[in-house]
N, C-alpha and C positions, 0 to 999 in steps of 0.2 A: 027365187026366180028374179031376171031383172028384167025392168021394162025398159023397152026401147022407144024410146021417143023419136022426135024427127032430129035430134042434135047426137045419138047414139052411133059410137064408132062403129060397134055392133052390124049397124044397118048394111056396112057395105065386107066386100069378100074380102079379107085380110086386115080388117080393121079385129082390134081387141082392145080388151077394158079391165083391170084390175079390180074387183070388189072385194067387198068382208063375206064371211060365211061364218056359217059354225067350224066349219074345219079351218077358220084361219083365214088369210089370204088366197084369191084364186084367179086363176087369168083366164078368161073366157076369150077364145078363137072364132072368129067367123071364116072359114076356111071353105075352099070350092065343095069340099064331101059335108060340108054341114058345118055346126057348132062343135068344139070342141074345149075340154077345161083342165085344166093343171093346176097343183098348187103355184102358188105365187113365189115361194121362199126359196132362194136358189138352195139346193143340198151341199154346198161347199163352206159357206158361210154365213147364211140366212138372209143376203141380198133378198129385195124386191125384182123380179125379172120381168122384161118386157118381150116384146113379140116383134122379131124383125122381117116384115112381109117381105123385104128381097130373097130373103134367104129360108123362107118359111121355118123357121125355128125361135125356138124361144131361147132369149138372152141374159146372161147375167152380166148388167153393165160395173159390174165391180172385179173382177176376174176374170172373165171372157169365156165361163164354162157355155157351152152349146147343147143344148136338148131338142131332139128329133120329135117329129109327129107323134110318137108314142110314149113321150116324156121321160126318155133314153139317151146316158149321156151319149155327145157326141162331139166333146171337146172342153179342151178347158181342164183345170181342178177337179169339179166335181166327180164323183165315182160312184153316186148315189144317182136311182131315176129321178123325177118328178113324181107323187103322186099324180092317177089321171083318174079324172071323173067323167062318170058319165053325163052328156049334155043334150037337150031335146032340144029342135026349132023354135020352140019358143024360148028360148035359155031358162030353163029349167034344169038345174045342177046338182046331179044325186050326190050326197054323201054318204057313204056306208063306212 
């Protein structure tokens, strides 16, 4: 789980936050339908990926792969999804 504090990108609709897990890296979305989570690792080259709120998609700033709300390429390199976890309101981040 993470906690949001008052300094938590989290808090507001299109802010995200990279953390650790047990599954590795992961990128937690604050998006209009909720929370949502992806691994962090881009699938093309193990970049770190970040969340670009214009374009509501997740970024990999090393090669320019694009991943859609359902952590589905949509540009770029990559040809692998993102794994996608499940995310509760509270960010609470299932891994299975």
């Amino acid at each position: 789980s993470v906690k949001l504090d008052a300094n938590s990108p989290l808090n507001k609709v299109g802010g995200s936050q990279v953390v650790d897990s047990s599954a590795g890296k992961i990128i937690i979305v604050n998006t209009a339908n909720g929370f949502k989570a992806y691994s962090a690792v881009c699938t093309h080259k193990s970049a770190i990926v970040g969340y670009d709120e214009k374009t509501q998609m997740i970024v990999c700033p090393s090669h320019g792969s694009k991943f859609d709300a359902e952590g589905k390429n949509a540009g770029g390199p990559a040809r692998t999804p993102l794994a996608v976890y499940s995310a509760e309101n509270s960010v609470v981040v299932k891994i299975k």
